[in-house]
DOFIBA-598648 format. One record per residue (C-alpha): residue in one letter; x, y, z. Coordinates in pm, whole numbers, padded with zeros to 5 digits, always signed. Layout:
% DOFIBA-598648
AXYZ/...
***
This chain:
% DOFIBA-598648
X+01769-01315-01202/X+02108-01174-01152/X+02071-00737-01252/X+02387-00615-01237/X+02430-00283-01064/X+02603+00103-01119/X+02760+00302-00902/X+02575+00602-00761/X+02836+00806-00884/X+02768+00718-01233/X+02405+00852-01216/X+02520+01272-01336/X+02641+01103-01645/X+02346+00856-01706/X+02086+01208-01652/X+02263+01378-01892/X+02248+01161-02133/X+01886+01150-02100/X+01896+01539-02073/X+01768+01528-01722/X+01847+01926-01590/X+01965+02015-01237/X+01947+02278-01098/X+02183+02355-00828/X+02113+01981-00748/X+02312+01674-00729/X+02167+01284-00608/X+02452+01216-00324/X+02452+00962-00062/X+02279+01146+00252/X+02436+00889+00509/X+02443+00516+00519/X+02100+00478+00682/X+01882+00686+00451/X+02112+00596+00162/X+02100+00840-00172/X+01919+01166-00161/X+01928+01487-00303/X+02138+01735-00240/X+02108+02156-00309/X+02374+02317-00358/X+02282+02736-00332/X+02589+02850-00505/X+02541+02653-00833/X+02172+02726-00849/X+02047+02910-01135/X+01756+03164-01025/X+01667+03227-01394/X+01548+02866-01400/X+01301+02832-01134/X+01294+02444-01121/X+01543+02240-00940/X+01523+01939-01135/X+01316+01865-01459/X+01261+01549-01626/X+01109+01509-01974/X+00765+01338-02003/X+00903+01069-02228/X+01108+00920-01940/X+00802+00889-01723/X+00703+00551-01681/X+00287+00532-01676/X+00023+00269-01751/X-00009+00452-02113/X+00364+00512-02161/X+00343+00053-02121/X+00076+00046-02386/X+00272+00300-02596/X+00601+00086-02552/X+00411-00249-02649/X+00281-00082-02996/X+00651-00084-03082/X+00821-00328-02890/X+00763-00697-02911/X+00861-00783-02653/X+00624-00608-02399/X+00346-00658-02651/X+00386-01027-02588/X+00349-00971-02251/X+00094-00714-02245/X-00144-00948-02440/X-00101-01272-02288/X-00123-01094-01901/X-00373-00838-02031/X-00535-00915-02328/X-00430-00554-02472/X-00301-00466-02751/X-00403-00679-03050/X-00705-00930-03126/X-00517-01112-03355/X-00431-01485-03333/X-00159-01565-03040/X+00144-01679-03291/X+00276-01880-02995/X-00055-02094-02929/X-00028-02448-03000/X-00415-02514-02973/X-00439-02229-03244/X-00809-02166-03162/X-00785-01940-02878/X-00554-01657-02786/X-00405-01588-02465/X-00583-01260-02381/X-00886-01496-02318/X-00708-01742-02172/X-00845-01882-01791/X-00688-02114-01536/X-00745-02284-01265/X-00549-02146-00942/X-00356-02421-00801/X-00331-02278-00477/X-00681-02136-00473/X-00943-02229-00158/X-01190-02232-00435/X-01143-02591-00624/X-01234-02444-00954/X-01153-02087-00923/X-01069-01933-01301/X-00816-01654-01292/X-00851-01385-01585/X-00643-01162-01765/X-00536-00851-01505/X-00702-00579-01797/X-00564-00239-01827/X-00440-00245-01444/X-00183+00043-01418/X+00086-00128-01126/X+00064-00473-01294/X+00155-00342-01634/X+00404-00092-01520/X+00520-00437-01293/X+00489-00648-01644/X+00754-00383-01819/X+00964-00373-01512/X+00999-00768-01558/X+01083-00726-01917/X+01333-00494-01831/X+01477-00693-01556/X+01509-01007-01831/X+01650-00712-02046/X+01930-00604-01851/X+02032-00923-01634/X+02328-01118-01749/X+02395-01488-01741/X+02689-01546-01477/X+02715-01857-01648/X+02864-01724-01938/X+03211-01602-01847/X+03379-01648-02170/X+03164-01406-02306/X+03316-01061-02438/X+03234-00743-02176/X+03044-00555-02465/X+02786-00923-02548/X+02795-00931-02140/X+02648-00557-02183/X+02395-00683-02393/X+02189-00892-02076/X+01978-01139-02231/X+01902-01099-02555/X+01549-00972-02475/X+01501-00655-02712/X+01741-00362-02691/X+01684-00001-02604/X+01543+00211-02293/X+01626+00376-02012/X+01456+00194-01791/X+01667-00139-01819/X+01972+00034-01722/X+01789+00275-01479/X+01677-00012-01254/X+02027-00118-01209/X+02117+00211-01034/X+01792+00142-00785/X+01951+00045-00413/X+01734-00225-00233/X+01436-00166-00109/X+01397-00280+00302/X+01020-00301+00287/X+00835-00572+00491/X+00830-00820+00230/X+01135-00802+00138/X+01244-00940+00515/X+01346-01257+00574/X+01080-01491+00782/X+01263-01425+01097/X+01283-01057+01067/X+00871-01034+00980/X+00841-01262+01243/X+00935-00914+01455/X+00608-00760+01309/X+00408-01014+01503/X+00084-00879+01678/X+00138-00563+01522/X-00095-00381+01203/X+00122-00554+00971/X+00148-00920+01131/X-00148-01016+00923/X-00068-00752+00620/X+00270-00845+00500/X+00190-01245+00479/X-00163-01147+00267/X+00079-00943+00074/X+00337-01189-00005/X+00058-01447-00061/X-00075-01151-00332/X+00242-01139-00484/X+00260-01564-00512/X-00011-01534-00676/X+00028-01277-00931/X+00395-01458-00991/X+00192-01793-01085/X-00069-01577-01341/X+00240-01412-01530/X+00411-01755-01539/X+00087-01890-01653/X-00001-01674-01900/X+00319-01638-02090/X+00464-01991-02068/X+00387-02061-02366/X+00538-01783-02530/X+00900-01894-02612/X+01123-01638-02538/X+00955-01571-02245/X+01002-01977-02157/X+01370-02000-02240/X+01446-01642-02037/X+01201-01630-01739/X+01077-01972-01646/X+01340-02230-01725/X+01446-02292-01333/X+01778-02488-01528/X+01882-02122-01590/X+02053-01946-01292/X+01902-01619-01448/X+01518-01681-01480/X+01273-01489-01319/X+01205-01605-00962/X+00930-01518-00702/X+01230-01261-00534/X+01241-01064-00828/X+00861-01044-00848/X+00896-00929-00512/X+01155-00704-00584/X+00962-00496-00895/X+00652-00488-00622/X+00905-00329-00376/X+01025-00054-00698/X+00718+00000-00740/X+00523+00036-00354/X+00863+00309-00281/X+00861+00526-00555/X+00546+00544-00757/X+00383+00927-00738/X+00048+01027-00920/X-00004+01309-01160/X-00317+01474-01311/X-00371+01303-01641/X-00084+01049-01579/X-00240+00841-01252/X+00028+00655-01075/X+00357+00650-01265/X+00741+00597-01216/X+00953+00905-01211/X+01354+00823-01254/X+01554+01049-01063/X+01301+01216-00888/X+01254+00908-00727/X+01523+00918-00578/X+01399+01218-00377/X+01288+01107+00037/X+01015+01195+00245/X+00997+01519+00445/X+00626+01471+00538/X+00552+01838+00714/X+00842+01961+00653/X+00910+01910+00300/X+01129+02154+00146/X+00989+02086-00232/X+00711+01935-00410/X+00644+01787-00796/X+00439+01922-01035/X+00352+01862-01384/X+00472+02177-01643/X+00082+02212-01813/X+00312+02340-02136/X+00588+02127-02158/X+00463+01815-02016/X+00753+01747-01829/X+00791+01699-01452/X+00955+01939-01216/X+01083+02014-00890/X+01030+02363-00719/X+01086+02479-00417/X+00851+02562-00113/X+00749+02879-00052/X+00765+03091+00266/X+00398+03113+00399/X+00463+03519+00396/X+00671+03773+00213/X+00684+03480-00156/X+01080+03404-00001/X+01169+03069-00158/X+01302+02916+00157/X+01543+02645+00036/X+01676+02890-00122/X+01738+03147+00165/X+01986+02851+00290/X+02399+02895+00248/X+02462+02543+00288/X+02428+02235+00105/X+02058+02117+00222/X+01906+01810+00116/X+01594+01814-00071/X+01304+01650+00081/X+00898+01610-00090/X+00561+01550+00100/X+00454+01131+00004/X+00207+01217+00191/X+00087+01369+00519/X-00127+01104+00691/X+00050+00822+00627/X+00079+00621+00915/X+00396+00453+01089/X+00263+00137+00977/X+00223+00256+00596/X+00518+00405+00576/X+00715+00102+00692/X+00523-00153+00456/X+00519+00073+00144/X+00870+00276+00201/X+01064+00053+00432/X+01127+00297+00673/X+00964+00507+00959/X+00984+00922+01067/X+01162+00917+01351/X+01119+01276+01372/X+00728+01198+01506/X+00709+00983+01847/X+00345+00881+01708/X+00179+00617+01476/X+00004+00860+01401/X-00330+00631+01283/X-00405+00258+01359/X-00667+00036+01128/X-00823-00268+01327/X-01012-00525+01173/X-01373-00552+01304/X-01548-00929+01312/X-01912-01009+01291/X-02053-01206+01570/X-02058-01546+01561/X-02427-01553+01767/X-02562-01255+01510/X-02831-01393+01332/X-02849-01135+01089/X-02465-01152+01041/X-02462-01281+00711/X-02712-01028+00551/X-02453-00773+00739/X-02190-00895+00535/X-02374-00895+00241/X-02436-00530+00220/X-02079-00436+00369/X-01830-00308+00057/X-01540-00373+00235/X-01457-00581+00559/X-01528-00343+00889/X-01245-00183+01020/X-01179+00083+01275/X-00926+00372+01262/X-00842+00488+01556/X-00631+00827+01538/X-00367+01026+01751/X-00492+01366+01820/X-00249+01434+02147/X-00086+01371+02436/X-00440+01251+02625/X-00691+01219+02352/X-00777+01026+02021/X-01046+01035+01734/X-01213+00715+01601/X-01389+00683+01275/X-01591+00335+01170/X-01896+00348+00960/X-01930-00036+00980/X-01958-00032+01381/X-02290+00139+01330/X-02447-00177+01156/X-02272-00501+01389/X-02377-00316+01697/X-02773-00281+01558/X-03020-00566+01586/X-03397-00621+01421/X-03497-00588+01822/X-03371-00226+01749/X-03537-00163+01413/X-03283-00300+01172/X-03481-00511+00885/X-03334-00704+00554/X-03534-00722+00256/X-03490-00934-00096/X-03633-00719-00356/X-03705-00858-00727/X-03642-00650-00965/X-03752-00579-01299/X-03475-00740-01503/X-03513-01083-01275/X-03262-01003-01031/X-03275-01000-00686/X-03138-00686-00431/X-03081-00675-00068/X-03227-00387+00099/X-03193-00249+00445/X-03398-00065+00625/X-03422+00113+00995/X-03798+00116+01166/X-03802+00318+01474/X-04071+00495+01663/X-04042+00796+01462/X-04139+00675+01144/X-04415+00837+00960/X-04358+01176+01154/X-04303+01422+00884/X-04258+01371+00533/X-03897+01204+00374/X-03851+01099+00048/X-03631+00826+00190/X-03899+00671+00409/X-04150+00388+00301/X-04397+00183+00444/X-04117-00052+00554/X-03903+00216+00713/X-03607+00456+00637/X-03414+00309+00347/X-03039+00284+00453/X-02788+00373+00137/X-02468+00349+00338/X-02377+00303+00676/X-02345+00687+00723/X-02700+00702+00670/X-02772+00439+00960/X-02543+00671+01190/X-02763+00910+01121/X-03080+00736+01177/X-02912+00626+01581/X-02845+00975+01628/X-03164+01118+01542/X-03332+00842+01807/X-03446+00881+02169/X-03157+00600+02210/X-02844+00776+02039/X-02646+00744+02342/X-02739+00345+02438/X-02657+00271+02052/X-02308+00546+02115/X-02261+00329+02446/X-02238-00039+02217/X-02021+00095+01957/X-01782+00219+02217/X-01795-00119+02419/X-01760-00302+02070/X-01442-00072+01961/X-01239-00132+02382/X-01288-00473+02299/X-01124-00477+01975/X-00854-00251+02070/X-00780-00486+02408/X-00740-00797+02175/X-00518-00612+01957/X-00293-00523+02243/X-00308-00848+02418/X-00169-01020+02080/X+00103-00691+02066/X+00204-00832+02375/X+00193-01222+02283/X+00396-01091+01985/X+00722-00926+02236/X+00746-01325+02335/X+00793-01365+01978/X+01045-01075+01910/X+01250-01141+02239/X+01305-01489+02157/X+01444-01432+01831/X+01626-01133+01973/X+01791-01352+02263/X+01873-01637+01955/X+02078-01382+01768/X+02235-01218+01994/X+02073-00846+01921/X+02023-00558+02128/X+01785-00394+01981/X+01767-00139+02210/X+02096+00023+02126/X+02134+00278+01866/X+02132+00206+01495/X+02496+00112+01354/X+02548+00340+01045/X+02855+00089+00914/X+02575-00215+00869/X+02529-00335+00561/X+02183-00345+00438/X+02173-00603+00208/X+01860-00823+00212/X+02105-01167+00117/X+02191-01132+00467/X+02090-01452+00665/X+01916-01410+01064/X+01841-01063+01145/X+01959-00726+01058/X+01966-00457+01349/X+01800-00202+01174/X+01515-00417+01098/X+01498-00521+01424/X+01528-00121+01484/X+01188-00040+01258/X+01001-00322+01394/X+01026-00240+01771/X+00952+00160+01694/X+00679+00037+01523/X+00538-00165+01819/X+00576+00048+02050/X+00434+00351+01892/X+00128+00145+01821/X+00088+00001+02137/X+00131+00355+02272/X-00176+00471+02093/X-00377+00149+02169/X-00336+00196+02557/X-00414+00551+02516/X-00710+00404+02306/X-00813+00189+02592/X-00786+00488+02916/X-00967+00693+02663/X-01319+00446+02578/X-01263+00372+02923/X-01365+00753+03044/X-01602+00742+02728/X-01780+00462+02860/X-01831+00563+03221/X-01943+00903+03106/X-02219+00727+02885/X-02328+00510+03170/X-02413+00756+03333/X-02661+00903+03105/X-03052+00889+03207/X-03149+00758+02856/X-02911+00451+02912/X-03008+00387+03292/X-03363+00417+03184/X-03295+00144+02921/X-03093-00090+03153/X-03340-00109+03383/X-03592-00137+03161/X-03428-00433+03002/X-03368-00566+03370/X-03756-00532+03436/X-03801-00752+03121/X-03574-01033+03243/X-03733-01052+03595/X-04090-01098+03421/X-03938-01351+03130/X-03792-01517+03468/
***
């Protein structure tokens, strides 16, 4: 869909039109790499107006402001009730069968592992119907560059679909977005053996799929047909624009008490400062509008932005513990302030040869990770409640159960028996063992047993293996990332060219992606061979224990008697 665009320069007039206030502020282009920022200016600040940039609630784009929007615009309430089944019960006017409406329409997922899988309506989710208006929007501002005879002002128009809103001519002011999936296949190809190898194709998969639901769900609604699915019209809605939206949406969305995750125009357009943020956003309790203020000075109340006499640009906290790899996949950039990753997720597997690893799974919420964390120059911090479980066996204590309820249904249980049990009195304990809630509650089981550092000992075995796999496919990846850097030519080595364009129509790949993805791997292989030296001196130190030579040699007695 072809969105035309505004100049930056156009944006003062477009905020006061929607009686955004500044306050000694201006959005400027910072440089070309970080693009538009903004900008303080001490000398036109106003210090009887404590805010340094206020935007009324109305322009705030939230899952309610969507539903609010659909009550009085057809548009999105045709979309809203096909995709969501919100906003109406009534018969769908646009369904030929005439017995069912869309809200409770199913499918079957074409692309789907499962043969017969039925996709529903997404429900009240907030990003997919703030995504929904954004695609409404898009279809409302785009133009047809097939239609050159027509006037400027019908041009102005887009599409024809609805009229009205700032947030159809907003977008069209938003710069492009360099997230991962946004890349082209060459360029993620960079991100090979890395956290996000495996993250951005699920993503983009994600995103295919949630492109076929909206097409599915509103193809039979005939504006929607004629404006966003006809692929005979050079300005329908393609799987690039879906992209696109996700991209608006993953680099600018904030969250506010009573609001959740919303859209903020203009302060959007505010970047990351992480520690050193110079300003935050709040919500004005009487007003309802959001604001800008400045930090504070930790002593003496000074307003430290404000101590400055030159033009300083404006930076907000998106959060402190984001990692390298989060930032780059949700932002499309990384701090190159920090020399860290600061945090690393690995995926943890079930063994194959477990033959309790499907009960395991059963009672896991989410799939087993590990984080492993930067703390300094020598040391790190690892956190995994799932480790606790894969590393336990029914030799050990660990028992399943299938309980039948009262109602018919059936539960799985687990439970930990260990030599201790029935010493002392604990309402958690029955005649089967201690019942286990959550894996923090099996931690605490090992480390209340005679055998805390032999279970310690496995979990720290089980975690250096994971983190040498990850770093031997980091480093099956640089094949990868030097072949397509010798095939076009790129150094990416040198230093980032601030002339570049950054658009992503650009064919091959761009140096400064090339740029993010090799920071990127080698701050996280930094961290995962500091990972490795550091299990490495956990290990031997655990060894070394009594309780686990006691144990391996009483496991070595058993095997020379079973021999």
């Amino acid at each position: 869909m072809r969105l035309p665009t505004y100049p930056s320069t156009a944006l003062a007039a477009f905020a006061r039109l929607h009686n955004v206030q500044f306050n000694g502020t201006s959005i400027s282009r910072i440089n070309p790499e970080i693009g538009l920022g903004l900008l303080f200016s001490p000398g036109k600040y106003n210090s009887h107006y404590r805010p340094l940039l206020s935007i009324e609630k109305d322009l705030v784009l939230s899952a309610d402001s969507v539903e609010l929007a659909g009550k009085s615009d057809a548009w999105i309430k045709d979309v809203l009730r096909a995709c969501c089944g919100i906003l109406g019960a009534e018969q769908n006017q646009y369904d030929d069968a005439g017995d069912k409406q869309l809200s409770n329409l199913v499918f079957e997922d074409e692309d789907s592992e499962e043969e017969h899988e039925q996709i529903l309506p997404w429900g009240k989710n907030p990003r997919l119907m703030i995504m929904l208006f954004l695609a409404v929007m898009m279809a409302r501002g785009a133009i047809d560059p097939e239609e050159k005879e027509s006037k400027a002002e019908d041009r102005r128009r887009g599409l024809g679909v609805g009229t009205g809103g700032i947030w159809s001519e907003y977008i069209k002011f938003l710069p492009s977005v360099s997230v991962p999936t946004a890349w082209s296949e060459e360029e993620r190809a960079l991100l090979n053996g890395t956290s996000l190898g495996r993250a951005v194709p699920a993503k983009m998969a994600a995103l295919a799929h949630e492109y076929r639901t909206f097409q599915h769900f509103t193809s039979s609604i005939p504006w929607c047909q004629k404006y966003l699915w006809d692929s005979s019209s050079t300005s329908h809605l393609t799987l690039s624009d879906w992209i696109r939206i996700d991209a608006w949406f993953r680099s600018r969305v904030l969250e506010l008490p009573n609001l959740g995750v919303c859209l903020i125009p203009f302060l959007d357009m505010v970047n990351h400062g992480g520690d050193e943020a110079n300003a935050y956003y709040s919500l004005n309790e009487i007003t309802g509008d959001i604001v800008l203020l400045p930090v504070e000075a930790e002593y003496g109340g000074n307003l430290l932005i404000l101590d400055t006499k030159d033009r300083t640009e404006l930076r907000i906290n998106y959060g402190s513990h984001k990692s390298a790899a989060e930032l780059l996949f949700s932002y499309g950039f990384i701090m190159l302030e920090s020399a860290t990753c600061l945090w690393l997720a690995l995926p943890l597997s079930l063994s194959a040869d477990d033959p309790l690893s499907l009960a395991k799974e059963a009672m896991l919420s989410s799939p087993p990770t590990i984080k492993l964390i930067d703390r300094d120059e020598n040391n790190i911090a690892w956190i995994s409640d799932a480790i606790w479980l894969l590393i336990t066996n029914a030799e050990d204590g660990l028992m399943f159960e299938i309980l039948q309820q009262n109602d018919g249904t059936r539960e799985l249980k687990l439970y930990w028996r260990t030599e201790e049990r029935g010493e002392g009195k604990n309402e958690d304990l029955d005649g089967d063992g201690i019942i286990i809630y959550d894996m923090s509650t099996l931690k605490m089981c090992l480390e209340n047993s005679r055998l805390w550092e032999v279970y310690h000992l496995r979990a720290i075995v089980t975690a250096q293996q994971v983190v040498e796999e990850k770093l031997e496919e980091l480093e099956d990846g640089d094949i990868v990332a030097r072949v397509i850097e010798d095939t076009h030519r790129l150094s990416i080595s040198e230093q980032w060219d601030e002339t570049e364009e950054r658009s992503s129509d650009r064919e091959g790949v761009r140096k400064h992606i090339a740029m993010l993805a090799k920071e990127l791997r080698e701050r996280e292989r930094k961290l995962l061979k500091k990972s490795v030296e550091w299990f490495e001196v956990e290990k031997n130190r655990l060894v070394s224990c009594d309780v686990v030579q006691k144990y391996l040699t009483a496991r070595r007695d058993e095997e020379v008697d079973l021999a």
